[in-house]
C-alpha beads as a LAMMPS data file, in Angstrom:
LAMMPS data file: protein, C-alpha beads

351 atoms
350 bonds

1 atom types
1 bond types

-500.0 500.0 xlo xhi
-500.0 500.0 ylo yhi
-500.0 500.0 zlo zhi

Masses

1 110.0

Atoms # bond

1 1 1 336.059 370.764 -29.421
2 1 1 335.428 370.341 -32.960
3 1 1 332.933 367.512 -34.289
4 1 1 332.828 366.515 -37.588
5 1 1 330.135 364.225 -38.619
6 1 1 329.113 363.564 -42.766
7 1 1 328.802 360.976 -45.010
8 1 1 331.572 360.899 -48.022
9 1 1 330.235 362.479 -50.995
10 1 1 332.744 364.094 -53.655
11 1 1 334.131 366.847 -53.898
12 1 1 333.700 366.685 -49.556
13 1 1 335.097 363.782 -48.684
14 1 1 338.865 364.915 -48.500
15 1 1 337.404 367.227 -45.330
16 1 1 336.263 364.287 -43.483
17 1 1 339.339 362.564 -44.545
18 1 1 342.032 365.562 -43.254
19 1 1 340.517 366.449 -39.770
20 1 1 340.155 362.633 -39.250
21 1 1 344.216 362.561 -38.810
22 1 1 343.500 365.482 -36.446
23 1 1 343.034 363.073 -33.148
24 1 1 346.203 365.221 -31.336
25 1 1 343.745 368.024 -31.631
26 1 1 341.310 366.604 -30.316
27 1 1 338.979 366.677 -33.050
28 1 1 336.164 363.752 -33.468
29 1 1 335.157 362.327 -36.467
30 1 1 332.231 360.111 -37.324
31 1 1 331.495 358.574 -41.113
32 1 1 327.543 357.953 -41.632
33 1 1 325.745 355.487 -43.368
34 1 1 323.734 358.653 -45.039
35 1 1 323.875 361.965 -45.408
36 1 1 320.488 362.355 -42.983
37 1 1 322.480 360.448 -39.923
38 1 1 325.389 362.968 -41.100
39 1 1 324.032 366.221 -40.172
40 1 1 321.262 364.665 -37.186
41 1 1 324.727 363.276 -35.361
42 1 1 326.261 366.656 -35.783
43 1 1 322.966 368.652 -34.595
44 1 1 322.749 366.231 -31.430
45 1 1 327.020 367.147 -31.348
46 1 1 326.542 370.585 -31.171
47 1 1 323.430 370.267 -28.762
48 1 1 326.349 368.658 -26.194
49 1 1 328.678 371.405 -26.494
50 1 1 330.475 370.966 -30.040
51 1 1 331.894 372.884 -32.446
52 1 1 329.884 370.678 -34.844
53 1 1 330.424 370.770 -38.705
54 1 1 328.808 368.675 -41.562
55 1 1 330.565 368.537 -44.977
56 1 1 328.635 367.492 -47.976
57 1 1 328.180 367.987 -51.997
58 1 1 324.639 369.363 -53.559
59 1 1 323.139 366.194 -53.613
60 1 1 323.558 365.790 -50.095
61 1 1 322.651 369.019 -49.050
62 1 1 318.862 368.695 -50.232
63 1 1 318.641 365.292 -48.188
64 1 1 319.673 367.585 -45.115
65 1 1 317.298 370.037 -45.686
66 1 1 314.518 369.138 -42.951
67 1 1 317.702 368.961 -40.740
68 1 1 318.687 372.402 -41.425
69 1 1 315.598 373.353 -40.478
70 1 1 315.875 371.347 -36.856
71 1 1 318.892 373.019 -36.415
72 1 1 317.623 376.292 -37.152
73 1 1 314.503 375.937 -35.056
74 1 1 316.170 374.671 -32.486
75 1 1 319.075 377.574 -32.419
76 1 1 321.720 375.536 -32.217
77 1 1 325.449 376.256 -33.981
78 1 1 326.674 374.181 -36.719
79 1 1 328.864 375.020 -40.063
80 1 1 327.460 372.889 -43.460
81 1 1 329.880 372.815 -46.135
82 1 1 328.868 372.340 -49.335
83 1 1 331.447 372.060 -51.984
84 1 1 329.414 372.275 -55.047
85 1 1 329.435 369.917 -57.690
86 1 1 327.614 370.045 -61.471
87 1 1 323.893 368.861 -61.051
88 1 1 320.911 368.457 -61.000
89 1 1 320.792 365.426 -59.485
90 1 1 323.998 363.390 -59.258
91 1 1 325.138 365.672 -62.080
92 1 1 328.542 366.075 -62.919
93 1 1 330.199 364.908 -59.297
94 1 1 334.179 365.468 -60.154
95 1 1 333.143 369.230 -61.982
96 1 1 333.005 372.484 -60.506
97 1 1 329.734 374.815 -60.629
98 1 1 328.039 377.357 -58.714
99 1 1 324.600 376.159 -58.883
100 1 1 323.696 375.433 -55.347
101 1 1 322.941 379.263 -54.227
102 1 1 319.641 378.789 -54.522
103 1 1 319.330 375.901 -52.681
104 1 1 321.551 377.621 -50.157
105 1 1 319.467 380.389 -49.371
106 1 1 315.461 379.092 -49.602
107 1 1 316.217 374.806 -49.896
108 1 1 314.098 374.553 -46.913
109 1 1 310.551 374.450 -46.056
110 1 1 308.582 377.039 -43.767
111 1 1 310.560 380.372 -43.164
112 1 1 313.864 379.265 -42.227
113 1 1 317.097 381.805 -42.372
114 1 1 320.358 381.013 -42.125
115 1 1 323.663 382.792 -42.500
116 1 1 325.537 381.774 -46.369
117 1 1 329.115 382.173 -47.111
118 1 1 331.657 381.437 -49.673
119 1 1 335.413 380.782 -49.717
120 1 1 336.925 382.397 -52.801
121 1 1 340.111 380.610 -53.022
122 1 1 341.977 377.443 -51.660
123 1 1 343.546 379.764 -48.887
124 1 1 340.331 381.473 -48.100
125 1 1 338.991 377.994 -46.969
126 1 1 340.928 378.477 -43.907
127 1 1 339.770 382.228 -42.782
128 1 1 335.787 381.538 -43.871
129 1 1 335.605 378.315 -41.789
130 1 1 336.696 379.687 -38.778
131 1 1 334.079 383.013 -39.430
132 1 1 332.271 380.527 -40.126
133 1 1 332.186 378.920 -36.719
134 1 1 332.677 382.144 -35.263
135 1 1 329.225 383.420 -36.025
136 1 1 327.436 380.113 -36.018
137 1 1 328.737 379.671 -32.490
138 1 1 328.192 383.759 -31.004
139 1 1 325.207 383.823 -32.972
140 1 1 323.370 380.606 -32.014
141 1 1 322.612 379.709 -35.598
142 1 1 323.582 377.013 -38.426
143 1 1 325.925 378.753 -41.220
144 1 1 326.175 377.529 -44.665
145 1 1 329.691 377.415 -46.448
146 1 1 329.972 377.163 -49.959
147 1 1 332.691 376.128 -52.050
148 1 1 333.205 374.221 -55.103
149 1 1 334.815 371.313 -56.279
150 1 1 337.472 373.876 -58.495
151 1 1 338.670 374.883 -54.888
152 1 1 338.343 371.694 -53.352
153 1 1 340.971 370.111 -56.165
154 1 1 342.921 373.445 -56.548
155 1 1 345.605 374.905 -54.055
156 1 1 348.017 377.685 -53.436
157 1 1 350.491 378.885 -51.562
158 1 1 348.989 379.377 -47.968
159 1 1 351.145 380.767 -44.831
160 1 1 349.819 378.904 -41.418
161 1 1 348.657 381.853 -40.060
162 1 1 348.730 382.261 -35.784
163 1 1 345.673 381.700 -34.256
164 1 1 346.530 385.095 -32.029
165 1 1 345.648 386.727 -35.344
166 1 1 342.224 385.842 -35.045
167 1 1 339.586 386.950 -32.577
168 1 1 338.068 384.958 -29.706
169 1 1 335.246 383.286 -30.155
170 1 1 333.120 383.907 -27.490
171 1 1 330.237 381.718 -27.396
172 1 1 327.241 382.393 -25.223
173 1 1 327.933 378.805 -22.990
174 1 1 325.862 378.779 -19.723
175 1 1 327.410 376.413 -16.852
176 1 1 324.842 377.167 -14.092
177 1 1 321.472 377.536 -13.256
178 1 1 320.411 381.386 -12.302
179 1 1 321.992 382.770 -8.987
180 1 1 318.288 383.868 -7.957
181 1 1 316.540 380.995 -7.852
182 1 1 314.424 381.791 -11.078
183 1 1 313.855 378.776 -13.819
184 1 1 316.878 378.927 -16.495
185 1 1 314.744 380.191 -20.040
186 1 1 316.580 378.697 -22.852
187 1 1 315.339 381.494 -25.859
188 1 1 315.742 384.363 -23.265
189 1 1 318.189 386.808 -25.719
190 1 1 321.171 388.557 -25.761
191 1 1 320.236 392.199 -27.132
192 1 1 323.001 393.120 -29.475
193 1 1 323.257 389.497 -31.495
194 1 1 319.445 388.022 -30.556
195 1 1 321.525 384.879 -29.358
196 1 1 320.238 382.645 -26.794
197 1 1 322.251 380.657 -24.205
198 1 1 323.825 377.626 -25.013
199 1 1 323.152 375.184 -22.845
200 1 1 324.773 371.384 -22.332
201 1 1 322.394 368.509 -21.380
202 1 1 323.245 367.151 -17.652
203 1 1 324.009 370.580 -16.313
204 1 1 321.911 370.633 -13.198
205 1 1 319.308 373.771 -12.967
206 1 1 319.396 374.049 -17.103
207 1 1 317.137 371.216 -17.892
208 1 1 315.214 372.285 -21.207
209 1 1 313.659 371.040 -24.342
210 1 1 314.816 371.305 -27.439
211 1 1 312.842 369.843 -30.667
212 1 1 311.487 370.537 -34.339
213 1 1 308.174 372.412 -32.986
214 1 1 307.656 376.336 -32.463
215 1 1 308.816 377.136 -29.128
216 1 1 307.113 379.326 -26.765
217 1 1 309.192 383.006 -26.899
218 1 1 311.830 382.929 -23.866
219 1 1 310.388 379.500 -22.475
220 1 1 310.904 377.179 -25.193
221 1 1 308.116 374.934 -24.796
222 1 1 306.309 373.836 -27.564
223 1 1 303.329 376.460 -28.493
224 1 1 301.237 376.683 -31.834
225 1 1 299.360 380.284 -30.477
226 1 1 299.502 382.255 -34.002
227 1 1 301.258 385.604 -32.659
228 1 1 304.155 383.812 -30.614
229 1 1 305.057 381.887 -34.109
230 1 1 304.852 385.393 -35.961
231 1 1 307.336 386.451 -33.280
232 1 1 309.710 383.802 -33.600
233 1 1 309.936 383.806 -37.095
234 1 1 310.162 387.770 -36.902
235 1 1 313.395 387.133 -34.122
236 1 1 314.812 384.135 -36.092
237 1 1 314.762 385.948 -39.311
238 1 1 316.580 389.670 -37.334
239 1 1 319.284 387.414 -36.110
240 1 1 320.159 386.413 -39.026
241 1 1 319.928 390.178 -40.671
242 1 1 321.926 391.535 -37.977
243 1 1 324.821 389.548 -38.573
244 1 1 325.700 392.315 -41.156
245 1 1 327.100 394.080 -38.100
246 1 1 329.085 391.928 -37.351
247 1 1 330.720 391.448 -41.055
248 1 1 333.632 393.171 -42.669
249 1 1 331.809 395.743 -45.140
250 1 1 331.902 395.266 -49.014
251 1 1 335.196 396.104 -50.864
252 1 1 336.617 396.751 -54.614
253 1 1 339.003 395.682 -55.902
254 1 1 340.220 398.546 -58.631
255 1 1 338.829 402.160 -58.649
256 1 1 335.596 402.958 -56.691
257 1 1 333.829 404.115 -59.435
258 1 1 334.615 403.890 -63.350
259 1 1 332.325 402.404 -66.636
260 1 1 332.078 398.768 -65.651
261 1 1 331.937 396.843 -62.375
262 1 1 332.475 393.373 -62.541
263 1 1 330.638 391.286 -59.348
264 1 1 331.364 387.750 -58.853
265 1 1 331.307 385.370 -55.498
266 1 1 332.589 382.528 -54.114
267 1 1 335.409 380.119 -56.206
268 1 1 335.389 382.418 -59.423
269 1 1 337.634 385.088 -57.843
270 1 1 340.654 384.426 -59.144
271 1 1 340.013 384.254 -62.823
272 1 1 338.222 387.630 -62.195
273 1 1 340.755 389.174 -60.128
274 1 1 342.944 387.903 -63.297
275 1 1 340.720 389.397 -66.083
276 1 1 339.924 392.929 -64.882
277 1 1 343.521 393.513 -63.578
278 1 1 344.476 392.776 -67.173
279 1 1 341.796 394.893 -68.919
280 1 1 343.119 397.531 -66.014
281 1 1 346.198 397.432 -67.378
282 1 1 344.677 398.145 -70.901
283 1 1 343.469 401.133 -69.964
284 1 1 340.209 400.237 -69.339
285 1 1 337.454 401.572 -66.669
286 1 1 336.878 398.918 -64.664
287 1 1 336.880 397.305 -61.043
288 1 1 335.734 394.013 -59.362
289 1 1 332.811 393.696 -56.338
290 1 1 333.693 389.602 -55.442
291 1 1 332.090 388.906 -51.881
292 1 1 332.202 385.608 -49.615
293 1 1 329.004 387.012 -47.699
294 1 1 325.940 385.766 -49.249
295 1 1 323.402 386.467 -46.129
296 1 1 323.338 388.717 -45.035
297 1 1 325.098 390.808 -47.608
298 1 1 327.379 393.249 -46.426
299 1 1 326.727 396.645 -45.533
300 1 1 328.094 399.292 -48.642
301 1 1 327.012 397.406 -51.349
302 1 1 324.391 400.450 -53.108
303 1 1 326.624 402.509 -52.551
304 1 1 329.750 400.741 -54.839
305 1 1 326.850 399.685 -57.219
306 1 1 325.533 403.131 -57.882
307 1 1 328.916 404.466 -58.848
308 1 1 329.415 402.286 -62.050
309 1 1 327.547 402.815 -65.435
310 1 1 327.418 399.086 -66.031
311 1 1 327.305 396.272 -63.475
312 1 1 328.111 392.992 -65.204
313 1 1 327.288 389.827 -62.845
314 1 1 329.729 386.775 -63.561
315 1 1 328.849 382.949 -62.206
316 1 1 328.935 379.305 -62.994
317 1 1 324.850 379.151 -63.084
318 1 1 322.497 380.652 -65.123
319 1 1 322.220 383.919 -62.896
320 1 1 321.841 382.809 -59.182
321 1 1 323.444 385.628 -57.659
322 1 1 321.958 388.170 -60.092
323 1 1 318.510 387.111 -59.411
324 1 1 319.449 387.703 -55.655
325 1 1 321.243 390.882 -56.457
326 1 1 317.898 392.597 -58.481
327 1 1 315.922 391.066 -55.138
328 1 1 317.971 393.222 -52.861
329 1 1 319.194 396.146 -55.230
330 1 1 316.169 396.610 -57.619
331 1 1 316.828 399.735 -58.728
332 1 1 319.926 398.558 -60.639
333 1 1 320.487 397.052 -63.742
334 1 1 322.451 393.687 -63.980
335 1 1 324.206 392.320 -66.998
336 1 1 325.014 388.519 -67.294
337 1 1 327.928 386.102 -67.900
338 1 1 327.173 382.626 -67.202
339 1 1 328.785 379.417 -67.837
340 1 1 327.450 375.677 -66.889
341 1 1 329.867 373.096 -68.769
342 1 1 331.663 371.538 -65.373
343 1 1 334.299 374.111 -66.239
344 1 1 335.585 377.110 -63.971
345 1 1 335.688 380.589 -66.181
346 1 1 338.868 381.575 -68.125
347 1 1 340.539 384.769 -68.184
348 1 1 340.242 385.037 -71.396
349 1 1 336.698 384.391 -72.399
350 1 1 336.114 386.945 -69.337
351 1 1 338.091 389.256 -71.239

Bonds

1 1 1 2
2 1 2 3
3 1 3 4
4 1 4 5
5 1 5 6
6 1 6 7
7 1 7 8
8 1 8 9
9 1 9 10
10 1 10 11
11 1 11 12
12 1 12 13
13 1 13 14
14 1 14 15
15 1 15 16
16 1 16 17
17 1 17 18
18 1 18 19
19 1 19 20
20 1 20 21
21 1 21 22
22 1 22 23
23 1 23 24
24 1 24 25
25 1 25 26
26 1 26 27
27 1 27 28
28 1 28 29
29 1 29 30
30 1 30 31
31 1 31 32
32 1 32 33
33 1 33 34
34 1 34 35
35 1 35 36
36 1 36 37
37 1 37 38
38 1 38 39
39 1 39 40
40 1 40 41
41 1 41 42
42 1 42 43
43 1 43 44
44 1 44 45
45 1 45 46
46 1 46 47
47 1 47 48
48 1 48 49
49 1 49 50
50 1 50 51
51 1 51 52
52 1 52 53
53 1 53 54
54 1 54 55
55 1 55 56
56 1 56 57
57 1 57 58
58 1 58 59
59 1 59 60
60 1 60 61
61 1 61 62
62 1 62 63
63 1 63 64
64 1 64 65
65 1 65 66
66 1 66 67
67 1 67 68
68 1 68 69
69 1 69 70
70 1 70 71
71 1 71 72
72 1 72 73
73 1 73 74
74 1 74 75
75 1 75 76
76 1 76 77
77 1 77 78
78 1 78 79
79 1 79 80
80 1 80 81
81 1 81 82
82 1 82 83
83 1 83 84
84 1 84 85
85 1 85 86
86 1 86 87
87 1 87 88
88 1 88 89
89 1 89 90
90 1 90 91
91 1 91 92
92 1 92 93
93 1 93 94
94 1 94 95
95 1 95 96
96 1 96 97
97 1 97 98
98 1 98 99
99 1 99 100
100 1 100 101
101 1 101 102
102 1 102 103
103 1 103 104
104 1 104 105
105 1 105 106
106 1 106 107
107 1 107 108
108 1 108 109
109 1 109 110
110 1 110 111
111 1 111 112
112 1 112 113
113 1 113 114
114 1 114 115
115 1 115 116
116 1 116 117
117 1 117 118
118 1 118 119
119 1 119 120
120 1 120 121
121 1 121 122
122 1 122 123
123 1 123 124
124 1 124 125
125 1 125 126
126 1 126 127
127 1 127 128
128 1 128 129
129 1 129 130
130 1 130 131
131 1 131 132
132 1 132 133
133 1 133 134
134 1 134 135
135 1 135 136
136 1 136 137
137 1 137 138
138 1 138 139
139 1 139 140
140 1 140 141
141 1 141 142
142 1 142 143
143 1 143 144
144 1 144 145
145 1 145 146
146 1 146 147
147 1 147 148
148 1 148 149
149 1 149 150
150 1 150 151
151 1 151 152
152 1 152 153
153 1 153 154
154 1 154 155
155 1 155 156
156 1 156 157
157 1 157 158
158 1 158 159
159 1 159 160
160 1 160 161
161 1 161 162
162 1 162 163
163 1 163 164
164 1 164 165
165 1 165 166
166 1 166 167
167 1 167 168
168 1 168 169
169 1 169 170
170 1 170 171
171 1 171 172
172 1 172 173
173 1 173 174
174 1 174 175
175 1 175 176
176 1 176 177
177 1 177 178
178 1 178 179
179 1 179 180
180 1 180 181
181 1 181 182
182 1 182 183
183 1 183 184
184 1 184 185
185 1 185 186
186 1 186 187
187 1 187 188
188 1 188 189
189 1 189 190
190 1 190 191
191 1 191 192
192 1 192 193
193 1 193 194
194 1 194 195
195 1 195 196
196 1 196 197
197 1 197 198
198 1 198 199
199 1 199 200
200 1 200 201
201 1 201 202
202 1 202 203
203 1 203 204
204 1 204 205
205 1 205 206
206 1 206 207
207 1 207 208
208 1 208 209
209 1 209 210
210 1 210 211
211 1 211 212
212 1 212 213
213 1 213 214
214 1 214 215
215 1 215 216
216 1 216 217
217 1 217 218
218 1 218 219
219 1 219 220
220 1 220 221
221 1 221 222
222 1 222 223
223 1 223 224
224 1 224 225
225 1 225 226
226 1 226 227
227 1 227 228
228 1 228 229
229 1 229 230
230 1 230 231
231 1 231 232
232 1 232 233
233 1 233 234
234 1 234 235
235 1 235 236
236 1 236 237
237 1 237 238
238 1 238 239
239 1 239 240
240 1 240 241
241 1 241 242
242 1 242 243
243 1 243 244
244 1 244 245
245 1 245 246
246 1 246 247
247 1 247 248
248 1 248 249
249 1 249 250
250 1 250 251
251 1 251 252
252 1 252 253
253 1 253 254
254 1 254 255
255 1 255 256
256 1 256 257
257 1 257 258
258 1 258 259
259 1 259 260
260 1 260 261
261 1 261 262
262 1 262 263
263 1 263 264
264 1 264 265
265 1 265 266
266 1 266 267
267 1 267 268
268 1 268 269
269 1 269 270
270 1 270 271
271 1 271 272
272 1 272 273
273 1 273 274
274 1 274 275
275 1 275 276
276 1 276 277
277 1 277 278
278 1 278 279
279 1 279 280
280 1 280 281
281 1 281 282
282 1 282 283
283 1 283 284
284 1 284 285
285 1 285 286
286 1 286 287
287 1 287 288
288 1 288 289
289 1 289 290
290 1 290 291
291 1 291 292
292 1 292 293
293 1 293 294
294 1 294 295
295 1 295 296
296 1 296 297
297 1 297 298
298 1 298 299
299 1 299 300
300 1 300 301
301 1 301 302
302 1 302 303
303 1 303 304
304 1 304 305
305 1 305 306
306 1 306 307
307 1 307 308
308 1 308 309
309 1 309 310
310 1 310 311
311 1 311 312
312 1 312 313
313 1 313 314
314 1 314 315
315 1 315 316
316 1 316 317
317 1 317 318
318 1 318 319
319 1 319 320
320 1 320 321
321 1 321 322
322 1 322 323
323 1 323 324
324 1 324 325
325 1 325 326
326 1 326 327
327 1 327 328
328 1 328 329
329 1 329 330
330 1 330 331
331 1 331 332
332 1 332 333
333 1 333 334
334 1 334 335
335 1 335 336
336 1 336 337
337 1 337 338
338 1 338 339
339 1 339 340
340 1 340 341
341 1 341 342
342 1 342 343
343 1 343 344
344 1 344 345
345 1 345 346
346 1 346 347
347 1 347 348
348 1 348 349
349 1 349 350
350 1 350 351
């Protein structure tokens, strides 16, 4: 059962808003005082079986930080949405930018990973939420979801897709104690994913604790010995990683090699999408990388990048994504386009 659980904050609130008319699903909806009680209610949702979701702006995203980080200790699934607004601070709160990245990836203290997507597009807020719950739910882990407040105003056509063309999700739920006798370990993992079992409070047999401190590998009682934190930041940190498995590989959009490749993410696609199919039509060699997976980034990536000449990063920040990109890929060189006016690009200063 979905839980949603935030405190208004534009451009979010119309999320809270829309699944609160959602009763005859039976979805559940809370409105907190604060943006702390928002995501701590949703954390202590999904702990009791929930498909729990927080929605929030920037602003409120860096008061849930130490949450995050419960959340993420604690391995428990939840979806954050963060429609960026124009900051710092309370910014620019009806204008679009893409700002937050940063903040996505590292706004927490101690090592603390956690899967990062963006929608593209109005109807891509549909498909990445549900991935979105997907792997936060099979993989035991919170997921971030970025948007921005050009999406969150904009909209499209969109066909109400069936739900048989989307894939189970098959969470790792546990309803009984072990059939030997032995005590139920709550961080005992799943090989392929590095999931652990998802337990529900009152269920005779898996009585555990959960909680902000390291837990003890497989037992999941508190322990500060040096080399079991080493390996549960090691384990926390692979889960995360191998979620690339588990993600559609990179794509272009245009030929797969050529003089230029435009790479954007998240709400800039279509005025991208817009600006090289036009210069396409010019004659021009060019193609578009866009992705909606932040971290981790897909699988194919050096391989589309080392087929272009020139690789010419386009975002509403000062260079977020590029910065990440010459992490990752540093044997590329990135070119800039940035824009921070509360504005979403045009095609034809792209152009």
């Amino acid at each position: 059962p979905l839980s949603c659980v935030s405190h208004p904050i534009p451009p979010a609130t119309v999320i809270l808003e829309e699944l609160s008319k959602r009763k005859d699903l039976g979805v559940k909806t809370l409105q907190c005082e604060d943006e702390i009680a928002g995501i701590c209610s949703s954390i202590g949702a999904a702990g009791s079986g929930n498909f729990a979701v927080t929605t929030t702006s920037g602003p409120g995203l860096s008061l849930k930080s130490e949450a995050i980080g419960l959340a993420v200790m604690t391995e428990l699934p939840l979806v954050i949405v963060d429609v960026q607004r124009a900051g710092p601070s309370t910014g620019l709160p009806t204008k679009p930018e893409q700002a937050d990245l940063y903040q996505a990836m590292w706004g927490r203290n101690g090592e603390c990973p956690l899967i990062v997507m963006a929608a593209g597009t109005p109807s891509d807020c549909f498909t990445y939420a549900f991935y979105a719950g997907k792997l936060a739910m099979e993989h035991m882990t919170p997921v971030l979801l970025l948007t921005d407040g050009f999406i969150a105003n904009g909209s499209e056509p969109w066909k109400i897709p069936s739900m048989s063309d989307f894939p189970r999700i098959n969470a790792p739920v546990v309803h009984r104690a072990p059939e030997d006798g032995s005590p139920f370990m709550p961080y005992a993992r799943d090989e392929k994913r590095l999931a652990r079992q998802w337990a529900f409070p009152g269920t005779k047999g898996l009585e555990h604790r959960v909680g902000g401190l390291e837990k003890m590998h497989v037992k999941g009682s508190v322990c500060h010995e040096p080399n079991n934190h080493q390996k549960m930041v090691d384990l926390r940190a692979e889960k995360v990683r191998r979620v690339q498995e588990f993600i559609p590989k990179q794509t272009v959009t245009g030929p797969k090699s050529g003089d230029v490749l435009v790479v954007g993410w998240g709400g800039t696609k279509g005025h991208l999408v817009n600006a090289v199919e036009d210069l396409q039509k010019e004659g021009k060699s060019i193609s578009l990388c866009h992705f909606n997976y932040i971290n981790p980034l897909p699988r194919g990536v050096e391989d589309i990048f080392r087929r272009f000449k020139k690789i010419v990063v386009c975002e509403l920040n000062m260079g977020q994504f590029a910065n990440y990109l010459r992490m990752n890929f540093q044997q590329f060189e990135y070119q800039q386009y940035n824009k921070v006016q509360g504005l979403p690009f045009t095609v034809t200063e792209l152009k």
